[in-house]
OpenMM code with the backbone's topology and positions (N, CA, C; nanometers):
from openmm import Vec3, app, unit

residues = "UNK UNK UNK UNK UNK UNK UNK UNK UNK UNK UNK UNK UNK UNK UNK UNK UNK UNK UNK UNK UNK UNK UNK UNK UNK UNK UNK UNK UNK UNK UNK UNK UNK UNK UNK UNK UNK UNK UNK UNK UNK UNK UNK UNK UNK UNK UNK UNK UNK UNK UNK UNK UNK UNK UNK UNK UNK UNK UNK UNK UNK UNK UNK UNK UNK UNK UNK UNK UNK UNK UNK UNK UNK UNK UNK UNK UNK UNK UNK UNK UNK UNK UNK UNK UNK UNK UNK UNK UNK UNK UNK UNK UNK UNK UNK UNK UNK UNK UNK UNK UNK UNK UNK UNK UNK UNK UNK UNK UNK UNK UNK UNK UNK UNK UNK UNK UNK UNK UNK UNK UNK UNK UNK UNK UNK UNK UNK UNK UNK UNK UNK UNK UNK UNK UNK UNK UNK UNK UNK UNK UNK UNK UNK UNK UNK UNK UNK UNK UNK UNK UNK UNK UNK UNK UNK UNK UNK UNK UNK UNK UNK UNK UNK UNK UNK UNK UNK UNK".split()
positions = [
    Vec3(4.2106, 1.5364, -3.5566),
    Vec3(4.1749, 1.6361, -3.4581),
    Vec3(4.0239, 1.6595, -3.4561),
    Vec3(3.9971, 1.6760, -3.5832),
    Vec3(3.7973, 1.7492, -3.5856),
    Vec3(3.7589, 1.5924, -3.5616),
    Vec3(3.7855, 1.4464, -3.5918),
    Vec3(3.7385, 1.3290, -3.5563),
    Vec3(3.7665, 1.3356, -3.3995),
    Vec3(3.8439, 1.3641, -3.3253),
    Vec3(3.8403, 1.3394, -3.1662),
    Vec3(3.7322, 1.4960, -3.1449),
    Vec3(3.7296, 1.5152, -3.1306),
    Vec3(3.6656, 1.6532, -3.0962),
    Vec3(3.4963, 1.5735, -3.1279),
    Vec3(3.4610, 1.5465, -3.2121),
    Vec3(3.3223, 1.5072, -3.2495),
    Vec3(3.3178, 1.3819, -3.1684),
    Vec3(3.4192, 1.3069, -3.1319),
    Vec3(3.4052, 1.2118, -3.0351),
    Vec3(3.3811, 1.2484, -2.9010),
    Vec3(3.4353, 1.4067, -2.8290),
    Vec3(3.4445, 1.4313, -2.7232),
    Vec3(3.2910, 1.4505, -2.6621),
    Vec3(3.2579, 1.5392, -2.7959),
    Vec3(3.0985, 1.5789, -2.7921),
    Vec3(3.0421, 1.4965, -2.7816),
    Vec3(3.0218, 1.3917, -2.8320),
    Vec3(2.9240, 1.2586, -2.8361),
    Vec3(2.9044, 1.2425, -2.7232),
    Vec3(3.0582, 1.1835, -2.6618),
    Vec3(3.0759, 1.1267, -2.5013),
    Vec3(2.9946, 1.2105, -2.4229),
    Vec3(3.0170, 1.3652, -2.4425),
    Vec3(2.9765, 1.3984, -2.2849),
    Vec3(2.8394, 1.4412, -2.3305),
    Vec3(2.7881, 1.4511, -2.4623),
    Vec3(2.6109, 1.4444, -2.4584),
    Vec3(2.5380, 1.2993, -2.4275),
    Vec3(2.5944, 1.2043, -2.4523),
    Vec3(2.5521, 1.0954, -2.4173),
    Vec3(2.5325, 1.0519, -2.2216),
    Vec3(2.6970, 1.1159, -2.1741),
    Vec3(2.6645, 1.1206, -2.0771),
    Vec3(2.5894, 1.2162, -1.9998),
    Vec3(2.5557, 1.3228, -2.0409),
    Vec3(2.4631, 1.4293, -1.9768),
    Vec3(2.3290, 1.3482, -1.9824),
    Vec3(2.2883, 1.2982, -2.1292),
    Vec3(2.1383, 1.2836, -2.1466),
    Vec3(2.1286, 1.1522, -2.0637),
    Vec3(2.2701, 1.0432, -2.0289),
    Vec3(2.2301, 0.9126, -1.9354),
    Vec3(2.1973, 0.9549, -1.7549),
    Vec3(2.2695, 1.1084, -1.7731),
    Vec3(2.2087, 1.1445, -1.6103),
    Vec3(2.0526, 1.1752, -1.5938),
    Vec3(2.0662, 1.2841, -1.7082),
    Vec3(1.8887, 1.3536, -1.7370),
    Vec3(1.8036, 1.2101, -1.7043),
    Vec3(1.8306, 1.0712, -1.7735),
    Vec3(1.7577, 0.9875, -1.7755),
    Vec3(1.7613, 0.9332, -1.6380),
    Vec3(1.8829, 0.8793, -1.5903),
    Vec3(1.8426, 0.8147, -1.4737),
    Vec3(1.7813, 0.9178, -1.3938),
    Vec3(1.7712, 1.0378, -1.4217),
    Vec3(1.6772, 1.0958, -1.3121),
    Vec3(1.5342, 1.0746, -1.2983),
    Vec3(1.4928, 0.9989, -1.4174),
    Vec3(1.3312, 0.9977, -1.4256),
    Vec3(1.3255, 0.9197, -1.3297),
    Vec3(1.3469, 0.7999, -1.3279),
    Vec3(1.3629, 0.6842, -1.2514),
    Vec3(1.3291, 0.7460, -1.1155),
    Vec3(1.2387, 0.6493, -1.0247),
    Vec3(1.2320, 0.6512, -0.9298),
    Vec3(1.2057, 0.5411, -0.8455),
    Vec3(1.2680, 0.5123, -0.7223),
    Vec3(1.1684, 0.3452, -0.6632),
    Vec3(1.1917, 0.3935, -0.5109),
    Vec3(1.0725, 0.2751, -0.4452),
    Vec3(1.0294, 0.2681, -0.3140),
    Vec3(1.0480, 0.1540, -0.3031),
    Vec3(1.0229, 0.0959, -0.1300),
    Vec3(1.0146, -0.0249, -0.1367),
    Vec3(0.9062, -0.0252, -0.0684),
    Vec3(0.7819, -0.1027, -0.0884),
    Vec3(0.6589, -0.1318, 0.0111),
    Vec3(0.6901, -0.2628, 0.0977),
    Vec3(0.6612, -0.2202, 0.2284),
    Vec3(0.6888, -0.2962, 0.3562),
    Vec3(0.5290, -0.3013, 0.4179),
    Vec3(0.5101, -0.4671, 0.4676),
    Vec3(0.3968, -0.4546, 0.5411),
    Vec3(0.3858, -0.5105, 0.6874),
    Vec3(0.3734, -0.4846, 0.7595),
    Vec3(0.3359, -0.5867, 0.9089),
    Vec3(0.2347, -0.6385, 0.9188),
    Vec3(0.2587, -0.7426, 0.9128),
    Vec3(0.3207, -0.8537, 0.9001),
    Vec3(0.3721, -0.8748, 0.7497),
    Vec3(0.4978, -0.8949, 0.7098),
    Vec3(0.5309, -0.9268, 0.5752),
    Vec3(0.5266, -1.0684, 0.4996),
    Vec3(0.5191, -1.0793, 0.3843),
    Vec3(0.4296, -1.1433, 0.3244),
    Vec3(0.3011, -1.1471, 0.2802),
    Vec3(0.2820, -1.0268, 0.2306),
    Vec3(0.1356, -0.9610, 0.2213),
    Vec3(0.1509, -0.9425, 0.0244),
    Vec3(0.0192, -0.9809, -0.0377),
    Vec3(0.0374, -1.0008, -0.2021),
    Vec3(0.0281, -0.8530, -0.1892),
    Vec3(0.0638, -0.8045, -0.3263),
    Vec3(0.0896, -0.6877, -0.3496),
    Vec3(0.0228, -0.6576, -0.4854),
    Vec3(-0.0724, -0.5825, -0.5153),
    Vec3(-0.1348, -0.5689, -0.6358),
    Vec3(-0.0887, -0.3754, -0.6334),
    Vec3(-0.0461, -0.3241, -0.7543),
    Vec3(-0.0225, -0.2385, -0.8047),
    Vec3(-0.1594, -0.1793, -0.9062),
    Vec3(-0.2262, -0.0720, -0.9067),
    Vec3(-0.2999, -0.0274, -1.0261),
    Vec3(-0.3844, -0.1887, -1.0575),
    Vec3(-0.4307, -0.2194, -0.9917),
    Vec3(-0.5091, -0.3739, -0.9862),
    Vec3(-0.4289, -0.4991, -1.0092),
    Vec3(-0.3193, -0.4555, -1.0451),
    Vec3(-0.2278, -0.5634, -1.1316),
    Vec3(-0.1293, -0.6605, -1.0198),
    Vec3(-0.1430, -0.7905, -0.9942),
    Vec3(-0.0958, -0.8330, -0.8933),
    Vec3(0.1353, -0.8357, -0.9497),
    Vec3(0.1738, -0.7623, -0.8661),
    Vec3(0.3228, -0.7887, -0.8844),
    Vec3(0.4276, -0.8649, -0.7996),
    Vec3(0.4118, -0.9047, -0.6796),
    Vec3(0.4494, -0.9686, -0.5982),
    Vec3(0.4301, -0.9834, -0.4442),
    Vec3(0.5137, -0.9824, -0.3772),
    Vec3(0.5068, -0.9725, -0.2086),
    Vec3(0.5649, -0.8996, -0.1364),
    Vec3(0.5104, -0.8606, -0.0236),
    Vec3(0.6160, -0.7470, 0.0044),
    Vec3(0.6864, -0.8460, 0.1093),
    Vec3(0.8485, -0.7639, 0.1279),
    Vec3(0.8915, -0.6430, 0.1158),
    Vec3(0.8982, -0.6540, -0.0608),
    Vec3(0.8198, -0.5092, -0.1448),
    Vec3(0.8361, -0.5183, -0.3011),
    Vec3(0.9033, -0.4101, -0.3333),
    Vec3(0.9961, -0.4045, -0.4090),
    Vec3(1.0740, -0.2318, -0.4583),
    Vec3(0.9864, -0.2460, -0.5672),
    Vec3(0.9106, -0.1172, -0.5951),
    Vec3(0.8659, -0.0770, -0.7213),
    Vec3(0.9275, 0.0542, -0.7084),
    Vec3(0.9590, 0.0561, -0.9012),
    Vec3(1.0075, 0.1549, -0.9334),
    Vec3(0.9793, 0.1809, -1.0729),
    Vec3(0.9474, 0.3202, -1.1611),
    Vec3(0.8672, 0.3454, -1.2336),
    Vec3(0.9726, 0.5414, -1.3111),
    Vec3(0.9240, 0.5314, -1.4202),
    Vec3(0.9481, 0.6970, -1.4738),
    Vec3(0.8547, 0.7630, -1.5107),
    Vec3(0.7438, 0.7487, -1.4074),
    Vec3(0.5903, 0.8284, -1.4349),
    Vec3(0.6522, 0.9574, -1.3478),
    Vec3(0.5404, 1.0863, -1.4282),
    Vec3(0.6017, 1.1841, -1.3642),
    Vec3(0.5476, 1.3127, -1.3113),
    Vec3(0.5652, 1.3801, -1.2395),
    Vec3(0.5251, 1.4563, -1.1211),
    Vec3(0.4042, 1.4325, -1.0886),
    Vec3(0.3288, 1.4001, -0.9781),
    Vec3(0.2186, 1.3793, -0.9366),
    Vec3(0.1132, 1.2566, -0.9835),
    Vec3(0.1843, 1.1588, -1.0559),
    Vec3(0.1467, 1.0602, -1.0614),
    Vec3(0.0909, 0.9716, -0.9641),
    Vec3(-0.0067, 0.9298, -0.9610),
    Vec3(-0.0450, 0.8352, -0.8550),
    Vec3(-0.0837, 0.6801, -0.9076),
    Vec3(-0.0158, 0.5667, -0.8028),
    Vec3(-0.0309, 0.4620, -0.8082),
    Vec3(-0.1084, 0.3811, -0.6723),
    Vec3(-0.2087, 0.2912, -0.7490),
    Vec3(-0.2809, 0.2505, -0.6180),
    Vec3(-0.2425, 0.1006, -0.5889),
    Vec3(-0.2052, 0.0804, -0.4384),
    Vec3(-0.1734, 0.0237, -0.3611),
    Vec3(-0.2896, -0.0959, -0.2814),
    Vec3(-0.2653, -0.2106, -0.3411),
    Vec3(-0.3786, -0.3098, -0.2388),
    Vec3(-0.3059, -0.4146, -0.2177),
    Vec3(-0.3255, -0.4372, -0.0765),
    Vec3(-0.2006, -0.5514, -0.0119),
    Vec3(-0.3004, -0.6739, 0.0543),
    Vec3(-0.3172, -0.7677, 0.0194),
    Vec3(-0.3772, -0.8442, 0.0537),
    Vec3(-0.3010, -0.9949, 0.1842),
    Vec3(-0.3433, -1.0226, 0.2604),
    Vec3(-0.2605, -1.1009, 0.3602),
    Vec3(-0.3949, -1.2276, 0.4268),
    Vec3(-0.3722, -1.3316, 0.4106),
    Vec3(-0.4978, -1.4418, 0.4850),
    Vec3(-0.5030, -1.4105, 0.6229),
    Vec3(-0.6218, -1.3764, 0.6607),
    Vec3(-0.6254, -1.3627, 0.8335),
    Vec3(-0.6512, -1.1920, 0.8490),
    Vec3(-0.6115, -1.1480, 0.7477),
    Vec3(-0.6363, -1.0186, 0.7838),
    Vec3(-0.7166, -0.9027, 0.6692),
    Vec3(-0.7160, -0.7641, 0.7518),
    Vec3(-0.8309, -0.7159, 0.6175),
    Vec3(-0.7152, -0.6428, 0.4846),
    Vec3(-0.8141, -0.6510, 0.3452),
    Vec3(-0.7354, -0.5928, 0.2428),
    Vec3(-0.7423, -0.4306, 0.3215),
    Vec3(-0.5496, -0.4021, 0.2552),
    Vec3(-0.5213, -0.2578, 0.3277),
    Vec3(-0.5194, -0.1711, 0.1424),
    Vec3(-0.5781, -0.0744, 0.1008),
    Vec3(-0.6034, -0.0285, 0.0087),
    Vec3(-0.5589, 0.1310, 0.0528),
    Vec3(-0.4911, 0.2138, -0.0700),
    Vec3(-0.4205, 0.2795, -0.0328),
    Vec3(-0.3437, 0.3599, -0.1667),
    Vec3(-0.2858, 0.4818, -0.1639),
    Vec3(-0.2601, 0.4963, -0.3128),
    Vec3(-0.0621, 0.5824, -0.1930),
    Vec3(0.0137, 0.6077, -0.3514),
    Vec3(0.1016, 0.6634, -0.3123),
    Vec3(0.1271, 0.7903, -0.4731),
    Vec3(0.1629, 0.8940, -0.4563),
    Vec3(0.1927, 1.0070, -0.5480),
    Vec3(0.3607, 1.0523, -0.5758),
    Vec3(0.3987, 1.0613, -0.6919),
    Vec3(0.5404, 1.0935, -0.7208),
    Vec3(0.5217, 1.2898, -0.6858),
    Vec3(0.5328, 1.3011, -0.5397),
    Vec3(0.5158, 1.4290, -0.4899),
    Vec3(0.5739, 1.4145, -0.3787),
    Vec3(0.6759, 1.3053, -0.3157),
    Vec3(0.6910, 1.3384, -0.2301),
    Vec3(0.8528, 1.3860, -0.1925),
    Vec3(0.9000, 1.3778, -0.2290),
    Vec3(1.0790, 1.4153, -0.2547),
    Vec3(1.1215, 1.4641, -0.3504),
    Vec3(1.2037, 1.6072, -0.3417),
    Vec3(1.2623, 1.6953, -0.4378),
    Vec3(1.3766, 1.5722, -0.4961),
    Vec3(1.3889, 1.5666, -0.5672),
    Vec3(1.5074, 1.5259, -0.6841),
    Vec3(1.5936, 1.6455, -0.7125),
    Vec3(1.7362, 1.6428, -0.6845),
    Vec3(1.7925, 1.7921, -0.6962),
    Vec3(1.8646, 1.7721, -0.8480),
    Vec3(1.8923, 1.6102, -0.8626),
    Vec3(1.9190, 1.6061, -1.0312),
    Vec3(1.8614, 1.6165, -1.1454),
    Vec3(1.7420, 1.5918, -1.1343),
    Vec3(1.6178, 1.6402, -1.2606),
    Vec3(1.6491, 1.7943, -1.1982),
    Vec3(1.5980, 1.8550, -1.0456),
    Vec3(1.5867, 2.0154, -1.0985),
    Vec3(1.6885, 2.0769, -1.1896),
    Vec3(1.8231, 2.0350, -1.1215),
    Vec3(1.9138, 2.1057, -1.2082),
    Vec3(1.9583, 2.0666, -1.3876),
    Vec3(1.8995, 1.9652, -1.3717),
    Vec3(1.8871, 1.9222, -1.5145),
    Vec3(1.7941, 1.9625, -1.5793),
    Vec3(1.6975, 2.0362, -1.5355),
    Vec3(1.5726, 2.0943, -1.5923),
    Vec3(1.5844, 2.2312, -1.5965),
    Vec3(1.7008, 2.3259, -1.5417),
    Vec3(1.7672, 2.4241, -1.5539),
    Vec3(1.7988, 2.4232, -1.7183),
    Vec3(1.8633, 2.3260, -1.7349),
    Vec3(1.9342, 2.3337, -1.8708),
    Vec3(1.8802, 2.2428, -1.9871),
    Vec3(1.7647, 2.1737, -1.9693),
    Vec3(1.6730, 2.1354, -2.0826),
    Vec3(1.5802, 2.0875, -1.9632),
    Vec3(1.4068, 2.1849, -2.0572),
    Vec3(1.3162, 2.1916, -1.9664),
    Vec3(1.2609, 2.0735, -1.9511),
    Vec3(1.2431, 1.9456, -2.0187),
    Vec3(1.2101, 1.8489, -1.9599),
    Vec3(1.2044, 1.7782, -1.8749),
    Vec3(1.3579, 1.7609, -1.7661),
    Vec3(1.3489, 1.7123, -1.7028),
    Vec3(1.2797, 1.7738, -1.5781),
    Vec3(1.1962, 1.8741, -1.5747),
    Vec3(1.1269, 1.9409, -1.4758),
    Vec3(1.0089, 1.8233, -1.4529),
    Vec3(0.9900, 1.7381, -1.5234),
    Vec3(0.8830, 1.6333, -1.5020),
    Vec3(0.8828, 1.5239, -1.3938),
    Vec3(1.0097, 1.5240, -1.3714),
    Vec3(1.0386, 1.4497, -1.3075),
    Vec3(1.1257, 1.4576, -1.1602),
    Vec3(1.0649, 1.6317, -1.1157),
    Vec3(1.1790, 1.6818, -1.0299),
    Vec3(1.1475, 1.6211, -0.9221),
    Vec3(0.9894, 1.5062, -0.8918),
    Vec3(1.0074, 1.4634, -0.7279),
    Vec3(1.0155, 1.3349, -0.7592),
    Vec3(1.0268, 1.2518, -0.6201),
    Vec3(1.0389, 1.1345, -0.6377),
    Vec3(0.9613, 1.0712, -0.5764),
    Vec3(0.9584, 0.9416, -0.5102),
    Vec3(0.8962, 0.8627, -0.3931),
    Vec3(1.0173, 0.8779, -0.2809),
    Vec3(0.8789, 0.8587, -0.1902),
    Vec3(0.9882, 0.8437, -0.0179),
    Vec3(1.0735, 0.7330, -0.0369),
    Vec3(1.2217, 0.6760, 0.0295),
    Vec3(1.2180, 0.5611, -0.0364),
    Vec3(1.1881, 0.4409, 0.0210),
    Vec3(1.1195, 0.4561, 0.1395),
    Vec3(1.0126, 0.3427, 0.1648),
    Vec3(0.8945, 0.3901, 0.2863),
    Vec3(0.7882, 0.2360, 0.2592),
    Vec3(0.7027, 0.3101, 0.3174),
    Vec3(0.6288, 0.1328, 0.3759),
    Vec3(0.6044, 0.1591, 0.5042),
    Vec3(0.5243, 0.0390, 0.5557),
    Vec3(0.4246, 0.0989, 0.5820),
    Vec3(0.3432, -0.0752, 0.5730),
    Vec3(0.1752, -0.0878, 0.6123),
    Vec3(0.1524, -0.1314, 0.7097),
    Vec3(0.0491, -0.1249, 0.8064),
    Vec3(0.0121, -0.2032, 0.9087),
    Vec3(-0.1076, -0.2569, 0.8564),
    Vec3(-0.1180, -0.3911, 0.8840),
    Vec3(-0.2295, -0.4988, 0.8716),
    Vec3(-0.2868, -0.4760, 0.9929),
    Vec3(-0.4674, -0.4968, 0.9388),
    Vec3(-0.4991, -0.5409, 1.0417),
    Vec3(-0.5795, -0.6684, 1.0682),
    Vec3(-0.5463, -0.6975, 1.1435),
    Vec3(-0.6185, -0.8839, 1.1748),
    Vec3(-0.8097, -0.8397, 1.1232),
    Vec3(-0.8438, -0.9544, 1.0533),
    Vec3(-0.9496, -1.0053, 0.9765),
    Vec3(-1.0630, -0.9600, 1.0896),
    Vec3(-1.1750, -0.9137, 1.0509),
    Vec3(-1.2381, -0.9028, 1.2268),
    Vec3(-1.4253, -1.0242, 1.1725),
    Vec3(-1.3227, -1.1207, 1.0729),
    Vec3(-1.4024, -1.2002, 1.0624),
    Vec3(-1.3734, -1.3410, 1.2153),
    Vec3(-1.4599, -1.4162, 1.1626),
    Vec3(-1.4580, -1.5155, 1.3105),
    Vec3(-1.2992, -1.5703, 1.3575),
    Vec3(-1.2530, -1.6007, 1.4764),
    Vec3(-1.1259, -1.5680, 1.5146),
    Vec3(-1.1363, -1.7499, 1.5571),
    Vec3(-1.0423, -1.7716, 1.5555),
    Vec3(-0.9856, -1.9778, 1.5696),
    Vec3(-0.9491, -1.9660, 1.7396),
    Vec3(-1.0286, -2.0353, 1.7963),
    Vec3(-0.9892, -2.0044, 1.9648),
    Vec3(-0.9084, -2.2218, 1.9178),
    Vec3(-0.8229, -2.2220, 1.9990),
    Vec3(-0.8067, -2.3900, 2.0513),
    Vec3(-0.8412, -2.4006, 2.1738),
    Vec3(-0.9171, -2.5066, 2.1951),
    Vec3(-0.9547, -2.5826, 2.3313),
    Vec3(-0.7840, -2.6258, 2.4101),
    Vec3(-0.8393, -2.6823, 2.5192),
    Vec3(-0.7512, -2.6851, 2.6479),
    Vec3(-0.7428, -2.8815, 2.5634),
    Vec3(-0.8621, -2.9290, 2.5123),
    Vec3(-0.8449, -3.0908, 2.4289),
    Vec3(-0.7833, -3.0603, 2.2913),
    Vec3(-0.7329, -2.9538, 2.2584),
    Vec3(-0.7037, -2.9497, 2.1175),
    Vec3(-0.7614, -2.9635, 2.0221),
    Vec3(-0.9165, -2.9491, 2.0233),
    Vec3(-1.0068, -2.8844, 1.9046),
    Vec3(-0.9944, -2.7254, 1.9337),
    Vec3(-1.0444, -2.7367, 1.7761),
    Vec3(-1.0661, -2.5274, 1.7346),
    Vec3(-1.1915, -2.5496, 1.7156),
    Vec3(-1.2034, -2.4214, 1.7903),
    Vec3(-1.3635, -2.3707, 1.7765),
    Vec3(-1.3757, -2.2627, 1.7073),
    Vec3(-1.4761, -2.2073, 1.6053),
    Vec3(-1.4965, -2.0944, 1.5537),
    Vec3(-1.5343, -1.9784, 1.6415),
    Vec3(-1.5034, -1.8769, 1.7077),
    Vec3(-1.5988, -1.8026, 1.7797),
    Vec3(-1.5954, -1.6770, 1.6948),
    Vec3(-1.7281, -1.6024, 1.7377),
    Vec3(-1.7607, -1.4816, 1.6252),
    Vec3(-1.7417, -1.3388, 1.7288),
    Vec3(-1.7007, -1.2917, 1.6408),
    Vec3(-1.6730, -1.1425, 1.6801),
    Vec3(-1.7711, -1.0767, 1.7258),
    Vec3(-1.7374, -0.9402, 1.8714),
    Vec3(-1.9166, -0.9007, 1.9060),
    Vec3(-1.9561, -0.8544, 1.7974),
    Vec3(-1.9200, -0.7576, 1.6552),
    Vec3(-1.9787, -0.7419, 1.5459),
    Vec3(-2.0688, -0.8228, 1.4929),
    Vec3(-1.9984, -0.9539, 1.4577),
    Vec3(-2.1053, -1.0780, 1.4211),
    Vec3(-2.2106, -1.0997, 1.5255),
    Vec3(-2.1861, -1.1071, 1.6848),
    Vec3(-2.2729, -1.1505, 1.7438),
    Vec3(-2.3748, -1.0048, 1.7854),
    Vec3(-2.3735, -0.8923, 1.7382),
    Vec3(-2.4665, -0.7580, 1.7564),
    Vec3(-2.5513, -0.7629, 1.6139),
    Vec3(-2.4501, -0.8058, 1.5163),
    Vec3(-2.5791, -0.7694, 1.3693),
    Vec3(-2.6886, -0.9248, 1.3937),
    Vec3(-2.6441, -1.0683, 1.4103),
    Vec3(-2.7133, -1.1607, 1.4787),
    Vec3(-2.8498, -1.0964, 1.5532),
    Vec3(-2.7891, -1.0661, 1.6521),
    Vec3(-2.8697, -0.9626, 1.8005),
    Vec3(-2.9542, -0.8541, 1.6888),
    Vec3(-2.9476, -0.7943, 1.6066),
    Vec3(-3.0591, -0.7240, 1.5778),
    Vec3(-3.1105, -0.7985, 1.4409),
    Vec3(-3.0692, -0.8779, 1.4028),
    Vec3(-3.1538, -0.9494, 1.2673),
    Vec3(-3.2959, -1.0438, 1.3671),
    Vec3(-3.2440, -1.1150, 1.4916),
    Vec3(-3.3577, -1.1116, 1.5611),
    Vec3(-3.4619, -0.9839, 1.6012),
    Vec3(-3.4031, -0.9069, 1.6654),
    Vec3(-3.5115, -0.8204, 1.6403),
    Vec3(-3.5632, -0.7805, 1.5714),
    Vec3(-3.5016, -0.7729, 1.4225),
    Vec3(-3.5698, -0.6788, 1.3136),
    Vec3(-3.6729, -0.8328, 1.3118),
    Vec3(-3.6746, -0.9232, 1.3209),
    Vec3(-3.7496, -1.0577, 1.2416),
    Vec3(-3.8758, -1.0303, 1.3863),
    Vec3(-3.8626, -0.9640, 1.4607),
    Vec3(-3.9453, -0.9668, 1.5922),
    Vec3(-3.9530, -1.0997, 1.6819),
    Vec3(-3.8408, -1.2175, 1.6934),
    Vec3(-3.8217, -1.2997, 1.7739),
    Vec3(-3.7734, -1.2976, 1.8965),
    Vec3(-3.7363, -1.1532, 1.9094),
    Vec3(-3.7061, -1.1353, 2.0464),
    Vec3(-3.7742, -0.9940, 2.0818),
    Vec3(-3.8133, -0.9220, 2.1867),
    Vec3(-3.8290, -0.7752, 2.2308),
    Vec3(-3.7077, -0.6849, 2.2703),
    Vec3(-3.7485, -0.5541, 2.2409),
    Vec3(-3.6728, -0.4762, 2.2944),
    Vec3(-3.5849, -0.4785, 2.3921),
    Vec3(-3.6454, -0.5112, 2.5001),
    Vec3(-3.5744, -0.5610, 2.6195),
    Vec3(-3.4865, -0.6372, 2.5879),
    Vec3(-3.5043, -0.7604, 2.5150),
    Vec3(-3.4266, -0.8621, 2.5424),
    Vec3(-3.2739, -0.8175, 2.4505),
    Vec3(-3.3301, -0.7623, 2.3435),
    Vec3(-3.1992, -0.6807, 2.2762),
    Vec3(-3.1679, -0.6541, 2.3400),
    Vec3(-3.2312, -0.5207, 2.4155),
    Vec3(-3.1064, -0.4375, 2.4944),
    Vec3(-3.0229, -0.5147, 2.5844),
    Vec3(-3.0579, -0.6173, 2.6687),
    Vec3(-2.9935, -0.6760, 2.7844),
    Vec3(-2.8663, -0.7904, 2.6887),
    Vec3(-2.8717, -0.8199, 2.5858),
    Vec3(-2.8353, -0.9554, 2.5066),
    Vec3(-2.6784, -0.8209, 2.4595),
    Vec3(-2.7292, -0.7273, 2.4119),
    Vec3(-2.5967, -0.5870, 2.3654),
    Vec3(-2.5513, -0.5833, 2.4924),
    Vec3(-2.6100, -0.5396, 2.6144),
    Vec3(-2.5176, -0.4819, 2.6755),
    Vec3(-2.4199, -0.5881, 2.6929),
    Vec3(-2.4258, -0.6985, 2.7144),
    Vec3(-2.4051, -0.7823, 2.7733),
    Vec3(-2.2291, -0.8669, 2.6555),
    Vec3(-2.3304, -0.8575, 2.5479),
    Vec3(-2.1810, -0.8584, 2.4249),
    Vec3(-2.0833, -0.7548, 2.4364),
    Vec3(-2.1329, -0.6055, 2.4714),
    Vec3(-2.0652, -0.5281, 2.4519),
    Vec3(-1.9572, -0.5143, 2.5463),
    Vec3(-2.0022, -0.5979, 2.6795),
    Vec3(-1.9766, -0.5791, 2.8541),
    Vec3(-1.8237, -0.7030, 2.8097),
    Vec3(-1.8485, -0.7323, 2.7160),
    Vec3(-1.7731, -0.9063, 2.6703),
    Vec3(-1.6083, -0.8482, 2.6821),
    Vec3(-1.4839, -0.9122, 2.7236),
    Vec3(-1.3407, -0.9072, 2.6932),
    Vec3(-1.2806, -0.9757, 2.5999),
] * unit.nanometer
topology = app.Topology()
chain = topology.addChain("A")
for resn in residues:
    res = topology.addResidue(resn, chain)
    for name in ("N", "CA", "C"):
        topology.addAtom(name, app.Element.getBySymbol(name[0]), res)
């Protein structure tokens, strides 16, 4: 009798403290547009998205986010364990205060938008060569490295900008 009884206890502290625990736990999944984007965590490269990370860091923790994709710019970015009540840590933190550490969670997902590289863009010809062409960015800092060098005048800047800027 006192051997089942000390067994009963075991069971249901074991199972109380396996809820308390899975409550630390938390995961997201990072989504990017376009997917297939590397995924570095806290600098640390972990895979590709779509990536579930999931972690038992706790309340207000922050993890930083850099998604890297060819063709387009690095999207840098952080996310905080602040954003969703957990109602099983609160109430588990009712009855041993620890699990109050862990009363929020992550959203449970979250996409990125990429944005295209606004380095030089691949045009194809109508003969099927690629040509490099440069962005008006590239072709305005160009446009004033002449002027700053004084190879061209004022004028001619101004008319050479409007004229990039006038560009589709």
């Amino acid at each position: 009798m006192k051997h089942q009884i000390i067994i009963n206890k075991t069971t249901a502290l074991l199972l109380a403290g396996c809820i308390l625990l899975a409550s630390c736990s938390s995961k997201t999944l990072i989504q990017s547009n376009p997917s297939g984007a590397k995924v570095y965590l806290n600098g640390e490269a972990v895979g590709t998205t779509p990536y579930t990370h999931e972690d038992t860091k706790i309340v207000g923790s922050t993890t930083s986010v850099k998604l890297e994709k060819e063709g387009y710019e690095p999207f840098i970015t952080s996310f905080s364990r602040n954003e969703k009540a957990d109602a099983g840590a609160i109430i588990g933190g009712i009855f041993v205060l620890f699990p109050f550490l862990w009363t929020m969670k992550y959203k449970p997902e979250r996409t990125y938008e990429l944005i295209k590289s606004g380095n030089a863009a691949t045009v194809v010809t109508k003969e099927g060569s690629q040509v490099e062409t440069k962005t008006k960015a590239d072709k305005l800092r160009e446009l004033k490295k002449l002027l700053d060098e004084k190879l061209i005048t004022q004028e001619e800047y101004d008319s050479e900008k409007k004229k990039i800027l006038s560009e589709s």
